[in-house]
C-alpha positions in Angstrom: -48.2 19.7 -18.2 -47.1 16.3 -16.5 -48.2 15.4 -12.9 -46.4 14.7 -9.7 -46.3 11.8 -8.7 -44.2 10.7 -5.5 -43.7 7.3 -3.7 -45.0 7.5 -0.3 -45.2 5.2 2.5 -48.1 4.4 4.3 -48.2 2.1 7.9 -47.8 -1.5 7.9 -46.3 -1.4 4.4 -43.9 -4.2 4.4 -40.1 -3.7 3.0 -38.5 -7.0 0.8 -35.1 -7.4 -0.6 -36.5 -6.0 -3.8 -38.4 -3.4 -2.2 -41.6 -1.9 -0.4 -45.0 -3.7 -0.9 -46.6 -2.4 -2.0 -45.5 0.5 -4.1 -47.7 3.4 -3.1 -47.5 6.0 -5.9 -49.8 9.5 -4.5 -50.4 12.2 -7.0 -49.2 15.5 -5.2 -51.1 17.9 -8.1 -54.1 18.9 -6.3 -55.8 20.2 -9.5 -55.0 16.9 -11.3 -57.4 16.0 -14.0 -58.5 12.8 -15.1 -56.6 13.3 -18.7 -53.5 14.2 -17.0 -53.5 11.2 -14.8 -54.4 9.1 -18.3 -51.9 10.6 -20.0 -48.9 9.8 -17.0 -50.0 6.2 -17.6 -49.6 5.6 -20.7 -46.3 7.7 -20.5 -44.8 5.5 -17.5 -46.5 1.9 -18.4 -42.8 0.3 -18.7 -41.6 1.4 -15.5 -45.1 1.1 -13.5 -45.0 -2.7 -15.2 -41.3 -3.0 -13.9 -42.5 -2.1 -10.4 -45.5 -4.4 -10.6 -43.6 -7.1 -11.2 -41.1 -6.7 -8.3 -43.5 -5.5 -6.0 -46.2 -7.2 -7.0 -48.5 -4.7 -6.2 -48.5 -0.9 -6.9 -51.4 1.0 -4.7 -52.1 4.8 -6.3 -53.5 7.3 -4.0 -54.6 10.7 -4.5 -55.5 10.5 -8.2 -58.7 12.3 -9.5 -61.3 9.1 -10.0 -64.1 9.4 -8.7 -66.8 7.0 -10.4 -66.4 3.7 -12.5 -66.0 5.6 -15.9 -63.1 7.1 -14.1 -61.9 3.8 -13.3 -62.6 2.1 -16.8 -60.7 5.0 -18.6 -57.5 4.2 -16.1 -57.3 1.6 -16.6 -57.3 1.5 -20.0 -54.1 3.8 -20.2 -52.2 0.8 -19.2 -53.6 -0.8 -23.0 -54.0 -4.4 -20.9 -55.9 -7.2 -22.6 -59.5 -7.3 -20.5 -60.7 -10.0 -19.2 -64.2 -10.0 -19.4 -66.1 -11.6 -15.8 -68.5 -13.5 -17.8 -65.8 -15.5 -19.5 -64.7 -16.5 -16.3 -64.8 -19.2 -13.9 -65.1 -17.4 -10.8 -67.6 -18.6 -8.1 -68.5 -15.1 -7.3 -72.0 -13.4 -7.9 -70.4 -9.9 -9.3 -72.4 -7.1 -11.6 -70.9 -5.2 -14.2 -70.6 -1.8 -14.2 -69.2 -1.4 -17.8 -67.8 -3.7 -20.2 -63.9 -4.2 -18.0 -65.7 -2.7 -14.5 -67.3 -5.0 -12.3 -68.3 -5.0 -8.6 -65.5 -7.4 -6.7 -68.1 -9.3 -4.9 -71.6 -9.1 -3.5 -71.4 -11.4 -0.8 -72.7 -9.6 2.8 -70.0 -7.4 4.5 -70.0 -10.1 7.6 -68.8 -12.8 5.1 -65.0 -13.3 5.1 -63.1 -13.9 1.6 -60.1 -15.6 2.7 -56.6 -15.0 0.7 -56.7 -16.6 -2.6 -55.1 -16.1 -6.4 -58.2 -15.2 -8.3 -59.2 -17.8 -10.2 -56.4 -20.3 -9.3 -58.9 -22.8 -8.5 -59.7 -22.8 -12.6 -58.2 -24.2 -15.7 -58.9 -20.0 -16.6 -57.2 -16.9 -14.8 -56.2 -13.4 -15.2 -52.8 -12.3 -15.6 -53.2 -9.4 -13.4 -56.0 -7.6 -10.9 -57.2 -4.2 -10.4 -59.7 -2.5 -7.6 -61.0 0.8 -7.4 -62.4 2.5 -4.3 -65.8 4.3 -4.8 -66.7 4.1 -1.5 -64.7 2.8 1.8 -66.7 1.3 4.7 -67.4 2.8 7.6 -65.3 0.4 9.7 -63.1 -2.6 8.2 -63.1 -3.6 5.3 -59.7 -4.0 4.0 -57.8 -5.8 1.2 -55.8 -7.8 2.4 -52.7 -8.8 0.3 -50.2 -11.4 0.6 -46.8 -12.0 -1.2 -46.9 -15.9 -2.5 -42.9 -16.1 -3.4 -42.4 -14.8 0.5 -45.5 -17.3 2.3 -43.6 -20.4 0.0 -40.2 -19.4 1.5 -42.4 -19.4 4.8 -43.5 -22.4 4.1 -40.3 -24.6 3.0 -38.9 -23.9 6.2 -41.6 -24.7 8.6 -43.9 -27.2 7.2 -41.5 -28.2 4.1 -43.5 -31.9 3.6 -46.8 -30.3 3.4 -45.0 -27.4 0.5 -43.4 -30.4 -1.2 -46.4 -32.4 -1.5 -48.2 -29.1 -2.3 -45.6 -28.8 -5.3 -45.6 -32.2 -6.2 -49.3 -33.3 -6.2 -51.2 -30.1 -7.1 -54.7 -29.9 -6.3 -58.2 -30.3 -7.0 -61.1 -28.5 -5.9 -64.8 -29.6 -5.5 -67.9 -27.1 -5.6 -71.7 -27.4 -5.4 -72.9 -24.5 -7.8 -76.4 -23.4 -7.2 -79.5 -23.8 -9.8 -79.7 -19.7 -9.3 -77.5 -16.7 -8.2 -76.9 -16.9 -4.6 -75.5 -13.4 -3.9 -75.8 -14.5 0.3 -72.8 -16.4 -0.2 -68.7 -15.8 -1.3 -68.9 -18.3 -4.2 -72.6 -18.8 -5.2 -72.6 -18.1 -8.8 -75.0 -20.5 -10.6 -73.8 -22.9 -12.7 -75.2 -21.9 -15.6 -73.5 -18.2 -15.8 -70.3 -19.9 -14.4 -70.3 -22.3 -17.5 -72.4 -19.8 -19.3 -74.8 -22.5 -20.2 -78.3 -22.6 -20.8 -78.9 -26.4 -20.3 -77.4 -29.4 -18.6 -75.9 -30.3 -22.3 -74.0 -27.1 -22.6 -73.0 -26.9 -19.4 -71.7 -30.5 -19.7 -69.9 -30.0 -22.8 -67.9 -26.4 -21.4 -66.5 -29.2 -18.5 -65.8 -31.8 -20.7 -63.7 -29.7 -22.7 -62.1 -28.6 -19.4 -61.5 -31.5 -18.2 -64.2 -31.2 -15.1 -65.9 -34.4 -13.6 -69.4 -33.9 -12.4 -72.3 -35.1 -10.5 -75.7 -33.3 -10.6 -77.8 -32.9 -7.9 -81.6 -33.7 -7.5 -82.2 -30.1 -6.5 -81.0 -29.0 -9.5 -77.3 -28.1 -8.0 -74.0 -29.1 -9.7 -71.6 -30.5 -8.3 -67.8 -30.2 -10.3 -64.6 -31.2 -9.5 -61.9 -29.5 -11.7 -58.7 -31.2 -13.1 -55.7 -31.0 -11.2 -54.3 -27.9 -10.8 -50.8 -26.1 -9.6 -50.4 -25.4 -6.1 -47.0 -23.6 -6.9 -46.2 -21.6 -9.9 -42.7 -20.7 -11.3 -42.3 -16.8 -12.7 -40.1 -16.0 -15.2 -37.5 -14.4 -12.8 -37.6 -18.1 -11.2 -39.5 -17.3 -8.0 -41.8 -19.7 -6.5 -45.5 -18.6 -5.2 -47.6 -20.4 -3.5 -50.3 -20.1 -6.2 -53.6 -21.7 -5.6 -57.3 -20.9 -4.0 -56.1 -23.8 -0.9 -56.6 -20.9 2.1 -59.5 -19.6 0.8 -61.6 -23.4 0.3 -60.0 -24.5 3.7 -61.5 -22.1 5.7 -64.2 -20.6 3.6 -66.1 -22.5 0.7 -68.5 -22.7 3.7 -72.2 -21.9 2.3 -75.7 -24.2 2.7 -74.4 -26.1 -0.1 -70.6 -26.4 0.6 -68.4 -28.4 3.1 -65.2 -26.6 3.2 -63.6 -30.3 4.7 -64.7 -32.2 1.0 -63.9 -28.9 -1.1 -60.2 -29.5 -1.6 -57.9 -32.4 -1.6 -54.1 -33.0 -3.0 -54.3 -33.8 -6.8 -54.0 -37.8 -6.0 -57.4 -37.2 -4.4 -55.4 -37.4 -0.7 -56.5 -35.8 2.0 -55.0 -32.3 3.4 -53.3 -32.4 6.5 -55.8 -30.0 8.2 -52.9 -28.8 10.8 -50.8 -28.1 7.6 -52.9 -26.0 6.2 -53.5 -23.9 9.5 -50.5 -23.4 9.7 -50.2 -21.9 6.4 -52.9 -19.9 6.7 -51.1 -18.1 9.6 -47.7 -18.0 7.7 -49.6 -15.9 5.4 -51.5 -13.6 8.2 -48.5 -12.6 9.3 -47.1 -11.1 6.3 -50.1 -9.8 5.0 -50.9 -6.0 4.4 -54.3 -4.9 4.8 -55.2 -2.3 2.2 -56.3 0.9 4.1 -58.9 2.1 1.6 -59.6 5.6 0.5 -62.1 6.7 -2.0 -60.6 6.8 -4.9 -57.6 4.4 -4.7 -56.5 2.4 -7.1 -54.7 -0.9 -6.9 -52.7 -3.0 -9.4 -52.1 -6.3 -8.3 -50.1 -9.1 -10.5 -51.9 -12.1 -9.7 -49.5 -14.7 -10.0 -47.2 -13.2 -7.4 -49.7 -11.6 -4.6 -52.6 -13.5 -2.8 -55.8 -11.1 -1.9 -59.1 -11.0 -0.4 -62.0 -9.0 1.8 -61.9 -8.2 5.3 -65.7 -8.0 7.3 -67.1 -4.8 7.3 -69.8 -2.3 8.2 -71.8 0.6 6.4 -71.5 0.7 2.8 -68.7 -0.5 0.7 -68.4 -0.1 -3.0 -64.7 -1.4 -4.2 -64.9 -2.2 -8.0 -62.7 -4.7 -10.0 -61.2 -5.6 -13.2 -59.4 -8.3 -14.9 -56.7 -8.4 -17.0 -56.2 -11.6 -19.4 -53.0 -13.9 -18.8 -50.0 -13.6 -20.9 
């Protein structure tokens, strides 16, 4: 027998032109089983993939997961390519709970992860995002999640010089990776399990092919400036996002390592106008919905169209993630 599910609304949920965001899908079967929930997917992966990508983010509520395996088996009704964390770039210290399953990010609860595309700020990105709840703090907290296509809009009518050049120039981003794991900061994965290198030499090579510059440091540090990257992507349905990681460096590449002021510049190595940026940050505040977690949600986000990141928090919070390669 087939579940129920039913969109719901939830407060703050934001309405568009082309609909809520985000989607919130709730199972109403109270005696649900994993299987069944599985076995929904897989039969309503078109339409769920049709929603994603108008929505641009689908939050399901009330389904029966409860641990990671219950997670890794969800997601894998949706048959999406993984992409595996150690294969990434991302400056985040993470542990993996199974092969797809990974915690989203062990940085203290009182550090802020600003809005960001994951992994925009590499030549290497997933196509798509998704978190589990296993636990929801105490107090805060919160996802927060941000439509690009709508902040870009935002933007070409209030600071349009600032989205041109943005457009235009693309940008490049410089970070100081640690000798060692720092788990005490947002974005202090070491250099060597970024680049997954066991040596200077390796790690040399994976930029070189990547098109990195670099400087080491004499405390072992690296210090790599990537090539220049998009600030705005294109979709296929001819939307513009304001795709990048430029909010999250601006105001919080900020570690004992890291200037957030030297961490990001316009592609022609140009300054950012600081009040430009400030501005967009708050563009994007305003239309951002905060994810009230539950244990046991579920959310599908399409990378490319939706911006996210971590509110403060207390007590213990356990949200789990997985990637999904690009297209």
């Amino acid at each position: 027998m087939s579940i129920d599910v039913q969109p719901i609304s939830v407060p703050g949920q934001q309405s568009y032109d082309d609909g809520p965001f985000p989607v919130v899908l709730a199972c109403q079967s109270d005696d649900a089983t994993l299987e069944e929930a599985i076995d929904w997917v897989a039969e309503n992966k078109a339409d769920l993939e049709k929603q994603l990508a108008q929505s641009g983010t689908i939050l399901f509520r009330d389904f029966p997961l409860a641990a990671d395996q219950d997670f890794d088996a969800f997601i894998k009704a949706f048959d999406f390519e993984n992409f595996r964390y150690e294969d990434s770039l991302s400056n985040a210290v993470r542990v993996n709970r199974t092969e797809r399953v990974f915690t989203a990010n062990e940085a203290p609860p009182e550090v802020t992860i600003y809005l960001h595309h994951e992994m925009a700020q590499t030549p290497i990105y997933p196509s798509k995002l998704l978190f589990f709840c296993e636990q929801a703090a105490e107090t805060g907290g919160a996802t927060p999640l941000c439509r690009s296509d709508i902040l870009f809009q935002k933007m070409q009518e209030e600071i349009p010089e600032f989205a041109k050049a943005c457009e235009e120039k693309g940008l490049l981003y410089t970070n100081i990776m640690p000798a060692e794991n720092d788990p005490n900061s947002g974005m202090g994965r070491s250099w060597q399990s970024t680049f997954r290198a066991d040596s200077k030499e390796a790690a040399e090579s994976r930029m070189l092919e990547l098109g990195y510059t670099w400087e080491w440091l004499e405390d072992g540090c690296l210090k790599a400036t990537t090539p220049v990257l998009p600030a705005v992507r294109v979709l296929s349905d001819g939307r513009k996002t304001f795709y990048n990681q430029l909010i999250a460096a601006f105001k919080g590449w900020k570690d004992s390592r890291n200037d957030p002021s030297k961490a990001i510049t316009l592609g022609d190595g140009t300054p950012l106008d600081k009040d430009a940026v400030l501005k967009a940050a708050d563009l994007a505040e305003e239309i951002t919905f905060d994810v009230p977690w539950q244990n046991g949600d579920v959310a599908l986000v399409d990378n490319y169209l939706v911006m996210h990141g971590r509110r403060t928090f207390s007590g213990t919070r356990k949200v789990l993630a997985s990637l999904v390669a690009a297209e």
